[in-house]
N, CA and C atoms as a LAMMPS dump frame, in Angstrom:
ITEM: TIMESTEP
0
ITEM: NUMBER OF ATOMS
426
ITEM: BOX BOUNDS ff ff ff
-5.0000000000000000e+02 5.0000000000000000e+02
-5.0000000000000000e+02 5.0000000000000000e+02
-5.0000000000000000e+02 5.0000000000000000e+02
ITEM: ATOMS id mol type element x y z
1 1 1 N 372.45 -33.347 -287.551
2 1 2 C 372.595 -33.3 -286.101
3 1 3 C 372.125 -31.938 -285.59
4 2 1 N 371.563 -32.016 -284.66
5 2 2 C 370.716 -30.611 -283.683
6 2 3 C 372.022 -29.568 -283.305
7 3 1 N 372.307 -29.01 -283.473
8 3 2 C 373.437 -27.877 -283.078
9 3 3 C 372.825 -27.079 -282.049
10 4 1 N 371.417 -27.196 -281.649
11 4 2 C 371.434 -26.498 -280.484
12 4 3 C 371.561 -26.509 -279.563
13 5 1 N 372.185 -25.86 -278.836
14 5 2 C 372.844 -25.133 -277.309
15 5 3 C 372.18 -24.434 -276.186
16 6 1 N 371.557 -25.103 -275.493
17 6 2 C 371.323 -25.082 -273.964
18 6 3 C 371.913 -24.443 -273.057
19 7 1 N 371.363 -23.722 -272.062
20 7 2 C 371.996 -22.752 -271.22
21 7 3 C 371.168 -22.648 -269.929
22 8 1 N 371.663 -22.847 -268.717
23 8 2 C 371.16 -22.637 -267.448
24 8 3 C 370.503 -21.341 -266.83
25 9 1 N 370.519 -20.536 -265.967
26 9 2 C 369.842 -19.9 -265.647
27 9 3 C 370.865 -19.137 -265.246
28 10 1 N 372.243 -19.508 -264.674
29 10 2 C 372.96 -18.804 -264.469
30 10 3 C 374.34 -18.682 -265.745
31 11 1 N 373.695 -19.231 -267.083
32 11 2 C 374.25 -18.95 -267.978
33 11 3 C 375.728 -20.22 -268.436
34 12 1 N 375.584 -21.153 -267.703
35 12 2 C 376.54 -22.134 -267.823
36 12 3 C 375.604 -23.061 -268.548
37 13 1 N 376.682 -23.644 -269.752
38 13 2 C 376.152 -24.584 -271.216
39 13 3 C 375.893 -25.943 -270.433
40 14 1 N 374.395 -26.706 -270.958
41 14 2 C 374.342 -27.274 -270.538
42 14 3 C 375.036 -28.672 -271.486
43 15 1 N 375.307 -29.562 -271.12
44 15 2 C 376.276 -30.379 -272.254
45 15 3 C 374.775 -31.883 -271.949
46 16 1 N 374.587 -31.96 -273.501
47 16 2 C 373.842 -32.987 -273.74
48 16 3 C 374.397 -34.453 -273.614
49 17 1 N 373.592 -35.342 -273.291
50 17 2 C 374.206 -36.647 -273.396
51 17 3 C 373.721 -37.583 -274.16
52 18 1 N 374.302 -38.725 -274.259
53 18 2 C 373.694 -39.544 -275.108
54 18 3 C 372.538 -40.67 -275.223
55 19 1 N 372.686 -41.398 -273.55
56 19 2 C 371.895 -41.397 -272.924
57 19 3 C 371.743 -41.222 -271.42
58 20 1 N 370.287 -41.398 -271.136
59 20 2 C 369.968 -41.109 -269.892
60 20 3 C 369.56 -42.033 -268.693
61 21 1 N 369.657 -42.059 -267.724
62 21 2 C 369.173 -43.422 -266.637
63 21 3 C 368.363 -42.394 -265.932
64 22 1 N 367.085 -42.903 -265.873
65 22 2 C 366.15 -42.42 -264.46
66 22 3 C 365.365 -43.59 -263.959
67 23 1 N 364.865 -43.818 -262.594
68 23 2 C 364.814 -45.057 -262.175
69 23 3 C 365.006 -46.819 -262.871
70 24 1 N 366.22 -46.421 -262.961
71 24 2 C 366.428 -47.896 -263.736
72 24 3 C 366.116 -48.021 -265.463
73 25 1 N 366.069 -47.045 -265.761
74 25 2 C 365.528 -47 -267.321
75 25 3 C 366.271 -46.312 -267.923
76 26 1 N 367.321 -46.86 -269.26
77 26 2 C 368.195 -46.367 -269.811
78 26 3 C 367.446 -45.563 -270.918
79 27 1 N 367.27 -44.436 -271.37
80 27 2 C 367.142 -44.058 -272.886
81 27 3 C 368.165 -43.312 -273.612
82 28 1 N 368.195 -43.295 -274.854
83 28 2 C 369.213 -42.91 -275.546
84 28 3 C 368.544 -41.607 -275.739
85 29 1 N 369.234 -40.435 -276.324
86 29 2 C 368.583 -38.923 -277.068
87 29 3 C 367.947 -39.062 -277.681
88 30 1 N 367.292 -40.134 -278.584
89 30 2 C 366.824 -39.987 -279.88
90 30 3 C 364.938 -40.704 -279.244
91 31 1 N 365.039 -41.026 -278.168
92 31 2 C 364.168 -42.058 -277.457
93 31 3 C 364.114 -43.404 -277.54
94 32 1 N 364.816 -43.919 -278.086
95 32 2 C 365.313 -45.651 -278.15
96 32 3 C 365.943 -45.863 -277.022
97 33 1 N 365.196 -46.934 -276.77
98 33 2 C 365.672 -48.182 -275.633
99 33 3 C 366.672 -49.316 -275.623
100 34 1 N 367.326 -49.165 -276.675
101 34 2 C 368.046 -50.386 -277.302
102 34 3 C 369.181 -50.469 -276.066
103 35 1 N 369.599 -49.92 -275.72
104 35 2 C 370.795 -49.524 -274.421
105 35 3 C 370.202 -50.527 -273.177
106 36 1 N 369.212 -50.133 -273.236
107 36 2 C 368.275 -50.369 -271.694
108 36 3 C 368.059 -51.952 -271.712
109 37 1 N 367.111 -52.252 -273.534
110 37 2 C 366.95 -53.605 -273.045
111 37 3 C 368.189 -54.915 -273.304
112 38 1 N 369.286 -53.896 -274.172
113 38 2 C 370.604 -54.972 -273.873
114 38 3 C 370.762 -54.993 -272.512
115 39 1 N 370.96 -54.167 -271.742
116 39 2 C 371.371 -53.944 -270.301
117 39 3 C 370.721 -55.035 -269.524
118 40 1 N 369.352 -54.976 -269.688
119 40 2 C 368.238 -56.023 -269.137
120 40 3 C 368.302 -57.303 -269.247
121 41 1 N 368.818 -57.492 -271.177
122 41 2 C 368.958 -59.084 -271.436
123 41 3 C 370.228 -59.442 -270.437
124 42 1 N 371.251 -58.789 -270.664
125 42 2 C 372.792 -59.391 -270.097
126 42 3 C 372.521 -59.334 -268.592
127 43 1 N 372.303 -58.45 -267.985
128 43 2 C 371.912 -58.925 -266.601
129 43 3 C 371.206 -59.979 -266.145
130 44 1 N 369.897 -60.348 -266.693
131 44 2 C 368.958 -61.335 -267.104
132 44 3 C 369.69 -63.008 -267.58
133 45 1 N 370.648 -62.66 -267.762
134 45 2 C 371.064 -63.881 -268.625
135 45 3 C 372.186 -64.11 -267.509
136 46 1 N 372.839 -63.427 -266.532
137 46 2 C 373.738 -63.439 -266.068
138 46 3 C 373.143 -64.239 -264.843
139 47 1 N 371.337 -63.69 -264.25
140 47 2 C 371.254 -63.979 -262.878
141 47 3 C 370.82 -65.641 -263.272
142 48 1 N 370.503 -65.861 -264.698
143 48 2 C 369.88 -67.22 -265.134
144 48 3 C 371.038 -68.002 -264.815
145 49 1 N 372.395 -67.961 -265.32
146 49 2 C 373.544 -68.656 -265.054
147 49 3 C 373.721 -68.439 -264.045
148 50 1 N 373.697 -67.945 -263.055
149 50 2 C 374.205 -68.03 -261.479
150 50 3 C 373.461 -68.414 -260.995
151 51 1 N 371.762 -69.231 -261.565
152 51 2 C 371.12 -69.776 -260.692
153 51 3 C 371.376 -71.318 -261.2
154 52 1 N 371.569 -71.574 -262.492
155 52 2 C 371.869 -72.621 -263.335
156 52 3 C 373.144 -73.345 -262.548
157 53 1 N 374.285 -72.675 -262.202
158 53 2 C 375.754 -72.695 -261.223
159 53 3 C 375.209 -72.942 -260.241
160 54 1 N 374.637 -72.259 -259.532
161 54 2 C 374.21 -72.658 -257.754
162 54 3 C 373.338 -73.75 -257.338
163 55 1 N 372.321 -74.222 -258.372
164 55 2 C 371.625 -74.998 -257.851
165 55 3 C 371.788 -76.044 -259.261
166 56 1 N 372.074 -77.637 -258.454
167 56 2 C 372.424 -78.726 -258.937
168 56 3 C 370.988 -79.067 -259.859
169 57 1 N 369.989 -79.388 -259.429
170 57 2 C 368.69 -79.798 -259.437
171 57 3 C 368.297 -79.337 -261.108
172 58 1 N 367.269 -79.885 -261.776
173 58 2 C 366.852 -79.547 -262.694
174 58 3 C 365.909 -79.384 -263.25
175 59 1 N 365.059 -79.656 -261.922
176 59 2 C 363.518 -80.134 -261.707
177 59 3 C 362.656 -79.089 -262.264
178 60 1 N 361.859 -79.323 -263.048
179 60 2 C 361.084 -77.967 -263.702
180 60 3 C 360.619 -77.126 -262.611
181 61 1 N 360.237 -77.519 -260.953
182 61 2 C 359.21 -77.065 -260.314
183 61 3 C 360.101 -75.825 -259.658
184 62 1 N 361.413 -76.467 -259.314
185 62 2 C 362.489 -75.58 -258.837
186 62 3 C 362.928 -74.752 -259.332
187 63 1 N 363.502 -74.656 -260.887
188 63 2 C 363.958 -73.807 -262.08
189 63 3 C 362.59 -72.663 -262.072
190 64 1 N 361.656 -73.337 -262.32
191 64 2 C 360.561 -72.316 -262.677
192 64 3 C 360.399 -71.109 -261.27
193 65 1 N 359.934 -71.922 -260.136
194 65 2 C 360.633 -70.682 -259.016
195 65 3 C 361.578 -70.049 -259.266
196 66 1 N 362.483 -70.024 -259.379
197 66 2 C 363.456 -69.47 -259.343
198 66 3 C 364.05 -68.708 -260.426
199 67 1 N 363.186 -68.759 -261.768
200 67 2 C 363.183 -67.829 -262.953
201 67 3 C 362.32 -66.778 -262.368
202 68 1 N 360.79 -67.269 -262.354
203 68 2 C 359.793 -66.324 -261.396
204 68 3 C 360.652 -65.34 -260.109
205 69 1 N 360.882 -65.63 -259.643
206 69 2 C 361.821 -65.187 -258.418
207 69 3 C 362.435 -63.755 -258.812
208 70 1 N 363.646 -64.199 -259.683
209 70 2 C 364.828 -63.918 -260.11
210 70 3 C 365.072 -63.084 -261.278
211 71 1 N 364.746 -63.921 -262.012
212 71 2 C 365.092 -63.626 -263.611
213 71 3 C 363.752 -62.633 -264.148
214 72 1 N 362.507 -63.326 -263.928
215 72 2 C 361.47 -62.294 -264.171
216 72 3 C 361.025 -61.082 -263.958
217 73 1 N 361.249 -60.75 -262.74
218 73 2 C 361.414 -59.501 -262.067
219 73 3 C 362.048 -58.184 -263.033
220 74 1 N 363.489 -59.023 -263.508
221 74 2 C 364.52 -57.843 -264.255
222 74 3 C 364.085 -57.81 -265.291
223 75 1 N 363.679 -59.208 -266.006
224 75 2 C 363.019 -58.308 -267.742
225 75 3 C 361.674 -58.091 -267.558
226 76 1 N 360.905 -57.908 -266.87
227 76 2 C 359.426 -57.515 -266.736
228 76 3 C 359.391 -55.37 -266.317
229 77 1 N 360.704 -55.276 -265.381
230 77 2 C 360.426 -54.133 -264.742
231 77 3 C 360.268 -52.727 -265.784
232 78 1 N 358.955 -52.028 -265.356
233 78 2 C 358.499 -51.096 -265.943
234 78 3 C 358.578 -51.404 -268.123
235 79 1 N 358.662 -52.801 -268.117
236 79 2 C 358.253 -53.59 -269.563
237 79 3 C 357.189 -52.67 -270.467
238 80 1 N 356.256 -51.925 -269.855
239 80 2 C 355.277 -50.932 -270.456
240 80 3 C 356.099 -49.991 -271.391
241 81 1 N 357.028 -49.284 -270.468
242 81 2 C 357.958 -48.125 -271.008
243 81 3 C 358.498 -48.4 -272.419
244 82 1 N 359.463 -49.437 -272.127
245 82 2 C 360.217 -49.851 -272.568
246 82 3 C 360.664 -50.894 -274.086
247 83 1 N 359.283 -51.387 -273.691
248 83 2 C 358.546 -52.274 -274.411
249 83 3 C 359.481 -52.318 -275.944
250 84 1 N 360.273 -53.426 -276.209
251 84 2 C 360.894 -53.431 -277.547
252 84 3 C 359.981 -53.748 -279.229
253 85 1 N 360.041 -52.676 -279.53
254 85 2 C 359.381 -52.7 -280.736
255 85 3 C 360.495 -53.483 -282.069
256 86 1 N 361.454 -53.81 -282.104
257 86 2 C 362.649 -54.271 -282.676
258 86 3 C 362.351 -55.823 -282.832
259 87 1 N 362.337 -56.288 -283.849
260 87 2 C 362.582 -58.523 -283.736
261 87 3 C 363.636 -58.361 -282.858
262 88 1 N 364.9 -57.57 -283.281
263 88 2 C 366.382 -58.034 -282.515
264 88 3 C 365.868 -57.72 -280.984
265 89 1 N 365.624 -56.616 -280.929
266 89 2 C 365.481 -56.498 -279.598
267 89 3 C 364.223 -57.499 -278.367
268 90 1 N 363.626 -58.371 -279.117
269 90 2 C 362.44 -59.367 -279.092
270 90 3 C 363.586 -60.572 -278.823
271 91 1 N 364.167 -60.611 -280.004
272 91 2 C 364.993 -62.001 -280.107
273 91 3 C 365.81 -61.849 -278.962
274 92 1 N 366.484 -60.747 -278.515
275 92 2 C 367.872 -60.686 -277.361
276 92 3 C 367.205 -61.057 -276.196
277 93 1 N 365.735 -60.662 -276.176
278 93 2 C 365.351 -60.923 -273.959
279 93 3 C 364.495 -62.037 -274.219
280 94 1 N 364.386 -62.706 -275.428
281 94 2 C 364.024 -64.02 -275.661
282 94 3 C 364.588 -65.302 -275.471
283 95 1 N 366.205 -64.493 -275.787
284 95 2 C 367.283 -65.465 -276.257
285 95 3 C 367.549 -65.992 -274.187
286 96 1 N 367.398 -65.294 -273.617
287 96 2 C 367.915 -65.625 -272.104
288 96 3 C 366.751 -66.965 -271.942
289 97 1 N 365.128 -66.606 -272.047
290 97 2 C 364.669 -67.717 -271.934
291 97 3 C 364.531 -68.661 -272.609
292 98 1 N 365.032 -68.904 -274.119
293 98 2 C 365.1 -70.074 -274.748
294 98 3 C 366.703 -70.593 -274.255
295 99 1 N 367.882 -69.946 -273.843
296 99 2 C 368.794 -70.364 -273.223
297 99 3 C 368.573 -71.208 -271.702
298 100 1 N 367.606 -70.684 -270.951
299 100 2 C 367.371 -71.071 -269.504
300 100 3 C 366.346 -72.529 -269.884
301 101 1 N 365.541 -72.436 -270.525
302 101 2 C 364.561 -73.231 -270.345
303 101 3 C 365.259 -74.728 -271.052
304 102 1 N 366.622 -74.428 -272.059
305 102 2 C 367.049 -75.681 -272.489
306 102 3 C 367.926 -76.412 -271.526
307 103 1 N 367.92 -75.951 -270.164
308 103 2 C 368.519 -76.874 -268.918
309 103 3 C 367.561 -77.459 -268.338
310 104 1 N 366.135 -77.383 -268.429
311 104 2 C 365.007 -78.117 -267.769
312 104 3 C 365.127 -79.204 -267.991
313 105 1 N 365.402 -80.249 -267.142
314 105 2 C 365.002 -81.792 -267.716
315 105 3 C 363.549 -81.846 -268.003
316 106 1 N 362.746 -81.662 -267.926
317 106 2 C 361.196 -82.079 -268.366
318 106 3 C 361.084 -81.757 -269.702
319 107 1 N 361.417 -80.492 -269.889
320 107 2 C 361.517 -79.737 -271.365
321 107 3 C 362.816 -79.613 -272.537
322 108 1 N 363.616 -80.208 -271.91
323 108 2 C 365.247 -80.129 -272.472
324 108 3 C 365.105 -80.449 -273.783
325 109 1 N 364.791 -81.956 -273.697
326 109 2 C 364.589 -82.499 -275.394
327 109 3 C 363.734 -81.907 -276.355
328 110 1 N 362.547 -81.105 -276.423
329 110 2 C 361.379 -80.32 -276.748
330 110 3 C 362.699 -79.296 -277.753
331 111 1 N 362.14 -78.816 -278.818
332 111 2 C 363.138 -77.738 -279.556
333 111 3 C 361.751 -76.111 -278.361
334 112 1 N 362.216 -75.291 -279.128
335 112 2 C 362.035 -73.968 -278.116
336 112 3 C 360.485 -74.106 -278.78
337 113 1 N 359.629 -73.546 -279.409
338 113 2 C 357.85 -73.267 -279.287
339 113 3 C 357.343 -74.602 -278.793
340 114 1 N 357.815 -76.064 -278.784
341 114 2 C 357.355 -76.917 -277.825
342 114 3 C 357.485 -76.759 -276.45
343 115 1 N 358.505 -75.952 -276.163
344 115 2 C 359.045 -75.785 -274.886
345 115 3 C 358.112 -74.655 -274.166
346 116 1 N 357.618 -73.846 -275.009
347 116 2 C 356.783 -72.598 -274.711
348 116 3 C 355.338 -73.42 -274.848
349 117 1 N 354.905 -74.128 -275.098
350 117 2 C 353.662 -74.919 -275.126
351 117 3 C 353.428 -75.748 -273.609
352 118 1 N 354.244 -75.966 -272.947
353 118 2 C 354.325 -76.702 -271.495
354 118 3 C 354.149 -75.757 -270.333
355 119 1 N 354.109 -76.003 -269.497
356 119 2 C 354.205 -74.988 -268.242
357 119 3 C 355.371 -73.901 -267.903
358 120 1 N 356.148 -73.9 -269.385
359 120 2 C 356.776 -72.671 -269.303
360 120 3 C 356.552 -71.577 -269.672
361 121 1 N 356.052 -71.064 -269.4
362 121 2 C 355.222 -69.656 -270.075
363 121 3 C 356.329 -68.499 -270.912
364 122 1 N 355.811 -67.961 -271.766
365 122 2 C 356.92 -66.667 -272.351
366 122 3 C 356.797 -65.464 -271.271
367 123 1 N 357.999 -65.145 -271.46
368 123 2 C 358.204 -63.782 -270.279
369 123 3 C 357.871 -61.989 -271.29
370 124 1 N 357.427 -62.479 -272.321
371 124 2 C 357.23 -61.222 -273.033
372 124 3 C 355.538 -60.813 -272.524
373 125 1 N 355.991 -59.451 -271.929
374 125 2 C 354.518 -58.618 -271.009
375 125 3 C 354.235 -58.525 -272.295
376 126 1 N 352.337 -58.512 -272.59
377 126 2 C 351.645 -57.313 -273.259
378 126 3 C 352.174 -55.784 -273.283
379 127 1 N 352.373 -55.178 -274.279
380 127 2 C 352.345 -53.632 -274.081
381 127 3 C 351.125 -53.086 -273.778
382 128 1 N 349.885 -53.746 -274.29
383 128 2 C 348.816 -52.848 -274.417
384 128 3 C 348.339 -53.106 -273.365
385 129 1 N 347.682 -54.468 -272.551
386 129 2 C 347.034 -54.722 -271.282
387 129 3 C 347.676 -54.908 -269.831
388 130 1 N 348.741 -55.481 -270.034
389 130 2 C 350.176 -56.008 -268.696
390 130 3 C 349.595 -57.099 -268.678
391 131 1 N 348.967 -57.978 -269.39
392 131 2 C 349.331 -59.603 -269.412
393 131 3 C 350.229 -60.082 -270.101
394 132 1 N 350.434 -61.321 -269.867
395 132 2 C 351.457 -62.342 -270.366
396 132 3 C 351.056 -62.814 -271.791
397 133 1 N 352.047 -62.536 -272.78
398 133 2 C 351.338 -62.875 -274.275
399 133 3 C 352.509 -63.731 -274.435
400 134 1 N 352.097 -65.343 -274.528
401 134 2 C 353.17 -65.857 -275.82
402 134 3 C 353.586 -65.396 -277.237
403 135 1 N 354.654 -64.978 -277.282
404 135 2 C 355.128 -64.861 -278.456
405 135 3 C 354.879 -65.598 -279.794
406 136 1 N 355.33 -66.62 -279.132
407 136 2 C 355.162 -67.939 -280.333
408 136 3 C 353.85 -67.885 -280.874
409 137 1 N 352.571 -67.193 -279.939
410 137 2 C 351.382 -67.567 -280.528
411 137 3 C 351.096 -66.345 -281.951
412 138 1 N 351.919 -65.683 -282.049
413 138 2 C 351.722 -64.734 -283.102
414 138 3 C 352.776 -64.606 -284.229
415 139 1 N 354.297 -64.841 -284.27
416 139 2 C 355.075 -65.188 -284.907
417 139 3 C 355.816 -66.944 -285.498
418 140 1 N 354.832 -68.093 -284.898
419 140 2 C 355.697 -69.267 -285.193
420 140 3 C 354.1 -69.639 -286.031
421 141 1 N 354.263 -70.447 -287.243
422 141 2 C 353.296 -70.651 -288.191
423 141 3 C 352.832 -72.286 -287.537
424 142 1 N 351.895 -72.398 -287.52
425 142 2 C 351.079 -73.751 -287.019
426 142 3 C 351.037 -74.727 -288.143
């Protein structure tokens, strides 16, 4: 562990933390994101069930608005930064859309990489370009 000690200008210690929030972006000291993108999945998963609760309907055309809308927004934001290099951390902001997408009636019966083969697209950004990369197309064996 770093034992070194920080000091202001007017000589008061500065006390390190563990992690940090600056616009919406959690990092830990060490530079891991793991904080940030749990934060992201559980929020993410939270606004999916309160849209799942509020609206009766199950219609792919409606759900899909309203992931787009809603849900995409929070695990996409500043996704460059953040970008999880981790399976677990892959599998956790995965797990919200293989959870959301198994209430679709169109897609319900489908197991999850059939489900990602239909007009549901994966919500995992590119790191390298900011397009939309299916997952499945690089980790599920054909």
């Amino acid at each position: 562990m770093d034992n070194t000690m920080y000091y202001s200008q007017s000589g008061d210690l500065i006390k390190g933390n563990l992690h940090v929030q600056d616009l919406g972006i959690t990092m830990s000291d060490n530079a891991v994101f793991r904080q940030h993108i749990h934060e992201v999945a559980t929020a993410s998963h939270k606004m999916a069930g309160w849209i799942l609760r509020t609206f009766k309907t199950r219609e792919t055309k409606c759900l899909l608005l309203l992931w787009k809308a809603l849900v995409i927004p929070k695990l996409e934001y500043c996704c460059h930064l953040w970008s999880p290099m981790r399976i677990g951390d892959f599998q956790e902001i995965e797990m919200v859309q293989r959870n959301f997408t198994r209430c679709i009636s169109y897609v319900s019966h489908l197991d999850y990489w059939e489900r990602l083969q239909t007009p549901v697209t994966s919500i995992s950004c590119s790191t390298h370009w900011g397009v939309y990369t299916p997952l499945h197309a690089s980790r599920h064996p054909r």
